[in-house]
Residue frames relative to the residue before (quaternion, step in Angstrom):
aa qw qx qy qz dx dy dz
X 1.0000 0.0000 0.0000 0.0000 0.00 0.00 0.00
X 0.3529 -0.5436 0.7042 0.2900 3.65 -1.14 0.61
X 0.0993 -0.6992 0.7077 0.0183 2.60 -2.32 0.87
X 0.5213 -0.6890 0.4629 0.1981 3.13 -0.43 1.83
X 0.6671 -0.3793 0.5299 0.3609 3.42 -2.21 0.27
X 0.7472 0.3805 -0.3101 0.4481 3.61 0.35 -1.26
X 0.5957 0.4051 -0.5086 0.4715 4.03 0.35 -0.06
X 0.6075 0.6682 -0.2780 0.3275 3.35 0.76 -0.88
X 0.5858 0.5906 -0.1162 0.5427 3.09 1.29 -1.80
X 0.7061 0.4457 -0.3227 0.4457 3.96 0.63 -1.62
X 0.5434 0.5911 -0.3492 0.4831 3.92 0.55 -1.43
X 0.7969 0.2582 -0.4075 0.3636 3.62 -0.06 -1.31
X 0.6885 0.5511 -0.3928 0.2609 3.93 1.01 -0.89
X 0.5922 0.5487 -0.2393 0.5394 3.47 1.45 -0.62
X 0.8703 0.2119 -0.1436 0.4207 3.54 0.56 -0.45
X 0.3809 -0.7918 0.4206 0.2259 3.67 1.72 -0.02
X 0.3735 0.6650 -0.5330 0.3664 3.54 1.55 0.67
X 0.5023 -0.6226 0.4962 0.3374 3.01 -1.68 0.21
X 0.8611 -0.2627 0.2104 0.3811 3.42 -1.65 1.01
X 0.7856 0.3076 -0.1429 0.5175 3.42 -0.06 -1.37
X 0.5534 0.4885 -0.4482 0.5042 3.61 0.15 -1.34
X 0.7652 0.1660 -0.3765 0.4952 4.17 -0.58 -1.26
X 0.5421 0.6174 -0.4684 0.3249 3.92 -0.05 -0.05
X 0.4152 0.7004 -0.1145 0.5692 3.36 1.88 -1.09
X 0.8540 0.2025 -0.1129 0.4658 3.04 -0.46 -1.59
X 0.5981 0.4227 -0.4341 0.5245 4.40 0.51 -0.41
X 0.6541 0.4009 -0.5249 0.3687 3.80 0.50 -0.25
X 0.7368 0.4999 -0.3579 0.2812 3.47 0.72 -1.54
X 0.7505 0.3889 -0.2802 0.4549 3.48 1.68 -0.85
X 0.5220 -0.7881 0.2147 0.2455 3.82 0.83 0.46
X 0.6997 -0.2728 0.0815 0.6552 2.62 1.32 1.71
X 0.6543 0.3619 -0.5489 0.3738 4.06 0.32 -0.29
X 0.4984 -0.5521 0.6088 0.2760 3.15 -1.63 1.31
X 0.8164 0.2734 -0.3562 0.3632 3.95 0.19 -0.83
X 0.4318 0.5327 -0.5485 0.4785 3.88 0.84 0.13
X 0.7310 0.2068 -0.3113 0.5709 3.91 0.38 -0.99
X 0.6352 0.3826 -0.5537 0.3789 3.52 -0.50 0.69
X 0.6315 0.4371 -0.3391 0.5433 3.71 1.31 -0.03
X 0.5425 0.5718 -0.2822 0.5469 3.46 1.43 -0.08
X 0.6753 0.4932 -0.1700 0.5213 3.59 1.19 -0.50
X 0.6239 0.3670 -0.3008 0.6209 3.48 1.08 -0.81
X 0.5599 0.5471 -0.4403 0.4396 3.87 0.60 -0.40
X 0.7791 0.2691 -0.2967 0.4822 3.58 0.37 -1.58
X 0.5304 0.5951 -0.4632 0.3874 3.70 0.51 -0.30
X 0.3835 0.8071 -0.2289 0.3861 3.91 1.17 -0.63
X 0.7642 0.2928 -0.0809 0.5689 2.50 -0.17 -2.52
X 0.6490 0.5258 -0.4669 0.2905 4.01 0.42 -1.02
X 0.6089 0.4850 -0.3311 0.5332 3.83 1.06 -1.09
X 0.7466 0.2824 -0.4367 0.4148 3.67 0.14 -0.06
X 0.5676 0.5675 -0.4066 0.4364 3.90 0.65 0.25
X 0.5170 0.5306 -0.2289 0.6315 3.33 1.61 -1.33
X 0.7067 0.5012 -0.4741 0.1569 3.82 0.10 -0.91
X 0.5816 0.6105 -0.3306 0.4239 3.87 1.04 0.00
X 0.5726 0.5987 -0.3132 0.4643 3.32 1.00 -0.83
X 0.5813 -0.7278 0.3314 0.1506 3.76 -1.15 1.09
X 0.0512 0.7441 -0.6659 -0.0138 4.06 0.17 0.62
X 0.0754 -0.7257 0.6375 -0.2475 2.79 -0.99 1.90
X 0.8428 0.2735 -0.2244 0.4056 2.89 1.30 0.28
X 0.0003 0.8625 -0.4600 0.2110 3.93 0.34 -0.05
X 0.4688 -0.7358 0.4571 0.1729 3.20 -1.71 0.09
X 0.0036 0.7643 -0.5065 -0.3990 4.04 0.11 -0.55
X 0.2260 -0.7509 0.6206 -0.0021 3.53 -1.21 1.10
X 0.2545 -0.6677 0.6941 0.0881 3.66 -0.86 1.48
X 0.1437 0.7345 -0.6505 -0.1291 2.58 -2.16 0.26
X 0.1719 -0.8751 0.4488 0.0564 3.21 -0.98 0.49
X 0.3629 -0.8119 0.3925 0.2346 3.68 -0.25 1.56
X 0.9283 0.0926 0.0125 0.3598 3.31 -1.25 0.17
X 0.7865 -0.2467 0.0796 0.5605 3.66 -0.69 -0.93
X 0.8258 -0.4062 0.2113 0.3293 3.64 0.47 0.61
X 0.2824 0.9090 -0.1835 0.2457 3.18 2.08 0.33
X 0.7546 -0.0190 0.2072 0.6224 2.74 0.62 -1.77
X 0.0109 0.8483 -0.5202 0.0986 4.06 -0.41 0.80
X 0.2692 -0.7896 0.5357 -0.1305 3.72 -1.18 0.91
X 0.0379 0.7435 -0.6534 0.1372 3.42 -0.41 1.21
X 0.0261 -0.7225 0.6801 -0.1217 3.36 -1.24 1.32
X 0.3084 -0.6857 0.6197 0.2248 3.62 -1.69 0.99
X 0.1992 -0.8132 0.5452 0.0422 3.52 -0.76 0.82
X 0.2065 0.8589 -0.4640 -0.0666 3.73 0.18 0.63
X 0.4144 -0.6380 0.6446 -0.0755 2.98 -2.40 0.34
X 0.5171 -0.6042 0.4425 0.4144 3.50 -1.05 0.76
X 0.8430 0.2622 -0.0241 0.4691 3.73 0.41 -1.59
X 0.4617 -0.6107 0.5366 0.3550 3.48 -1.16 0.54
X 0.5753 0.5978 -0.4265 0.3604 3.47 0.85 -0.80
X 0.5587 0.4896 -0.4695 0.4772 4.20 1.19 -1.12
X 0.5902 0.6642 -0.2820 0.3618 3.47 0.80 -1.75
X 0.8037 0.1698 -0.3071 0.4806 3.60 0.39 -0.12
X 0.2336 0.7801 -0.5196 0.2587 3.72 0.74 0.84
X 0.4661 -0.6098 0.5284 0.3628 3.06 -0.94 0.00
X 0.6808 0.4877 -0.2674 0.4766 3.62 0.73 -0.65
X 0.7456 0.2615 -0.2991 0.5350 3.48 0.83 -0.18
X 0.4073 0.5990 -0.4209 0.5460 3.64 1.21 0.96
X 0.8701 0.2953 -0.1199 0.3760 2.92 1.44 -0.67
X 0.3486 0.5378 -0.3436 0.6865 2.63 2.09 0.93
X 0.6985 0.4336 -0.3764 0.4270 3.58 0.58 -0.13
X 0.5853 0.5922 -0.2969 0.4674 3.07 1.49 -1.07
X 0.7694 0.2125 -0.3779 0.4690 3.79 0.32 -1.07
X 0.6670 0.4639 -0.4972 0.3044 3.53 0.29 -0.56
X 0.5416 0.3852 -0.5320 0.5247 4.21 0.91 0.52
X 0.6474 0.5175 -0.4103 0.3805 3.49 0.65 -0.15
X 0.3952 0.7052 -0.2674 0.5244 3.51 1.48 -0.81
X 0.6305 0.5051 -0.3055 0.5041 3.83 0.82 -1.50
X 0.7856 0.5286 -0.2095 0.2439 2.82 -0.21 -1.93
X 0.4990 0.7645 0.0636 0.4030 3.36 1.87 -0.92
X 0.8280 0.0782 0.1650 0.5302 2.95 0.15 -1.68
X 0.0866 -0.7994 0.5667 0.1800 3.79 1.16 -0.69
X 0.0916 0.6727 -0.7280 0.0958 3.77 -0.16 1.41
X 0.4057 -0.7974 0.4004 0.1981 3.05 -1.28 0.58
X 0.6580 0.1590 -0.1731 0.7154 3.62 2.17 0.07
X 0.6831 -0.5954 0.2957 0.3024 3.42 -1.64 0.51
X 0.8007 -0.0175 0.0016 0.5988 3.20 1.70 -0.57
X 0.6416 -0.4003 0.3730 0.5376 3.83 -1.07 -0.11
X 0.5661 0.5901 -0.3839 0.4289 3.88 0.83 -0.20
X 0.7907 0.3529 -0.2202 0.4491 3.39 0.59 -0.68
X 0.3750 0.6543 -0.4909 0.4361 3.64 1.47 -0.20
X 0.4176 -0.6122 0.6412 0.1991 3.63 -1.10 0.47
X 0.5535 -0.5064 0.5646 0.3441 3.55 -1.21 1.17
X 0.7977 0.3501 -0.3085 0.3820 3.57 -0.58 -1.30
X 0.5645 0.6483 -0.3984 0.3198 3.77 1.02 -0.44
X 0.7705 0.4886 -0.1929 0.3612 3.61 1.28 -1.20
X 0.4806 0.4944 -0.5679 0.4496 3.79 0.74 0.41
X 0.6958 0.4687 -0.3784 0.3911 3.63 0.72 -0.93
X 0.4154 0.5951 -0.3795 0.5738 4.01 1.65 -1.39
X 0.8117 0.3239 -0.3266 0.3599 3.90 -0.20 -1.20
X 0.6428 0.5185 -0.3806 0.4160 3.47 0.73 -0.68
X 0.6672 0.5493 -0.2584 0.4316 3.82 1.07 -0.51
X 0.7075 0.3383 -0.1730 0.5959 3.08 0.85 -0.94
X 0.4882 -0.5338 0.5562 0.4091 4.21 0.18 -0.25
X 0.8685 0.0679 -0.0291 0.4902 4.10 0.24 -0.11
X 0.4578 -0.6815 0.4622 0.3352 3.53 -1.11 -0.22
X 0.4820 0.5397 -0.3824 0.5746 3.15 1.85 0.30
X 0.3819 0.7814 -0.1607 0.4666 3.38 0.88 0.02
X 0.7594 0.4372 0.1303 0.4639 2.75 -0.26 -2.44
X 0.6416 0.5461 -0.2394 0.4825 3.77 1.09 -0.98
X 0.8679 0.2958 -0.2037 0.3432 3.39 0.43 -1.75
X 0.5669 0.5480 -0.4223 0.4472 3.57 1.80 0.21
X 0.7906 0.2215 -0.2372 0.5192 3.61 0.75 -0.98
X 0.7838 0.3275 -0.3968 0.3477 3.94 0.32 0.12
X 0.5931 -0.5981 0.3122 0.4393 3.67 -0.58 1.28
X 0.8259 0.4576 -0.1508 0.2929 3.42 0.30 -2.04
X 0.7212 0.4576 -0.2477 0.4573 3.56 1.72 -0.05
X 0.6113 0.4748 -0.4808 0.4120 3.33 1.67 0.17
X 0.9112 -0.1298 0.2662 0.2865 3.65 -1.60 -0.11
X 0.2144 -0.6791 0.6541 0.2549 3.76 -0.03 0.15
X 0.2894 -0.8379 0.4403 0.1423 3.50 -0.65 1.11
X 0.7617 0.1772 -0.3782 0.4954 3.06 1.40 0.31
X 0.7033 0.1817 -0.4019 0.5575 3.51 0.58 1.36
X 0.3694 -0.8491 0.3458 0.1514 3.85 0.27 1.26
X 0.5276 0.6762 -0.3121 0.4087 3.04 2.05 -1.28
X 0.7872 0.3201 -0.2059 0.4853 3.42 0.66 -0.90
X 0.2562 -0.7213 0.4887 0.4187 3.88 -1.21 -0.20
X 0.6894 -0.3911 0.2766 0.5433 3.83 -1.03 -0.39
X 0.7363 0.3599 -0.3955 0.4147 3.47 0.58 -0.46
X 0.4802 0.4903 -0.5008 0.5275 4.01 0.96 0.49
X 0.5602 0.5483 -0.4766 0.3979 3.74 0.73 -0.68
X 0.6485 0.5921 -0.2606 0.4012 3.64 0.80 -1.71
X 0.8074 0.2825 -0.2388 0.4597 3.27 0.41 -1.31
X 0.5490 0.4962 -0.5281 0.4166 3.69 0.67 0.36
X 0.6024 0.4786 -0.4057 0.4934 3.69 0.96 -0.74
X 0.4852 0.6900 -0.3407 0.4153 3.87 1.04 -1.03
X 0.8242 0.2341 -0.1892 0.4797 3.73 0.86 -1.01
X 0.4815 0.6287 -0.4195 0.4438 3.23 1.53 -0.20
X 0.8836 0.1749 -0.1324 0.4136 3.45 0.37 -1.32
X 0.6478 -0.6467 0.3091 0.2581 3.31 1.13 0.80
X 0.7418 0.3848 -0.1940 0.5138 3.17 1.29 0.29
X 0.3454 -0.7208 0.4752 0.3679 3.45 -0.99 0.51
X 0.5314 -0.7279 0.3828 -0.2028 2.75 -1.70 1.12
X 0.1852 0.9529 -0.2192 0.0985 3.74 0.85 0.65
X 0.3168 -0.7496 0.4779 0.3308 3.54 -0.27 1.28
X 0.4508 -0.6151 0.5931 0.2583 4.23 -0.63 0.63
X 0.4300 -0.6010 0.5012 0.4501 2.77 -0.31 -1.95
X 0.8124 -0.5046 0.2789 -0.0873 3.07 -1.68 0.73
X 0.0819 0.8661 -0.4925 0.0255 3.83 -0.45 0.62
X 0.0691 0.7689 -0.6322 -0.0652 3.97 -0.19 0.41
X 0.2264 -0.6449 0.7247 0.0874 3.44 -1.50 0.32
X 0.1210 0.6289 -0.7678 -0.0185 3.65 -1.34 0.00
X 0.6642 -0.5443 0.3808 0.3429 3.55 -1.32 1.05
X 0.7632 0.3987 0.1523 0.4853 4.04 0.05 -0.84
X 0.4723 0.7810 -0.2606 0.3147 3.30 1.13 -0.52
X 0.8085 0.2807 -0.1143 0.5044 3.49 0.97 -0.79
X 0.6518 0.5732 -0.3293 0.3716 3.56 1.45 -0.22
X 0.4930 -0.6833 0.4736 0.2564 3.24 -0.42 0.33
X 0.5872 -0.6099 0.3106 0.4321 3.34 -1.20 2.27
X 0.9085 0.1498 -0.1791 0.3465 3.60 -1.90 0.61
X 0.3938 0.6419 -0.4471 0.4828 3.51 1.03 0.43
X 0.4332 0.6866 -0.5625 0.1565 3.85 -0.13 1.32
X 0.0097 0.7395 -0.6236 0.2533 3.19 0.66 1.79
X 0.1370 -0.7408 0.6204 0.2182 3.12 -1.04 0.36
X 0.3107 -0.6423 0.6715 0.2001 3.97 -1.23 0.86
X 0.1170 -0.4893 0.8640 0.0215 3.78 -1.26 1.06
X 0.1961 -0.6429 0.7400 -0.0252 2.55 -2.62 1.12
């Protein structure tokens, strides 16, 4: 099957591949736009796990803050080069994944950083350790705006997009009230 400019043109706006790569992926899948867009998030994958050794030392930290000023979220997002670091696409990977925080309140960056002795009590709350993961560890819960996928499939797609590896640091949430204990509206002067 030929593949036109305009399939070519749709693949690259929906998926932010490059030119040839989607040109690639509509031949091998004959023309379906959603077979080669599942062909893209695959090779993009394998690229984020080759990339995953390589050093981001550099990067950006991106706040946010939801709605009327409530509840707010500040996260360090790194990169190898300053030059990825000022992209727009990895702005916008910093951006939702502080929004993601602000959101979802995990309580570590990944299933690494959970403490062993932490998960019988995590499983016993949540009903599993699958569970237990997508509430308290960022990269294992749900992409809140696309559920199909989690945060750490978002990353490694951007990983193969921008050619670079990619790394969630770590993490801050606030909520207004949050730490004081229920009926406690003393106020402390300094």
């Amino acid at each position: 099957m030929v593949t036109t400019t305009s399939q070519v043109k749709d693949l690259r706006e929906r998926t932010g591949a490059g030119i040839m790569d989607c040109k690639r992926a509509l031949e091998e899948t004959g023309g379906s736009l959603d077979q080669a867009m599942l062909l893209l998030r695959q090779q993009g994958l394998a690229k984020a796990e080759k990339k995953a050794g390589r050093a981001a030392t550099q990067g950006l930290i991106e706040p946010y803050i939801h709605g009327a000023g409530r509840i707010g979220a500040i996260v360090e997002v790194n990169c190898e080069t300053d030059f990825v670091a000022r992209t727009q696409d990895f702005r916008d990977l910093a951006h939702d994944l502080a929004m993601q925080v602000a959101a979802t309140a995990p309580r570590f960056v990944s299933e690494e950083e959970v403490p062993a002795d932490v998960f019988p009590a995590l499983e016993q709350e949540f009903g599993s350790r699958k569970n237990a993961l997508e509430a308290v560890s960022l990269l294992d819960q749900p992409f809140i705006k696309d559920g199909k996928q989690t945060v750490r499939d978002l990353v490694r797609e951007r990983i193969g997009k921008l050619g670079e590896n990619i790394v969630v640091r770590r993490f801050a949430r606030f909520e207004v009230g949050a730490d004081l204990p229920a009926g406690d509206d003393t106020e402390t002067q300094g």
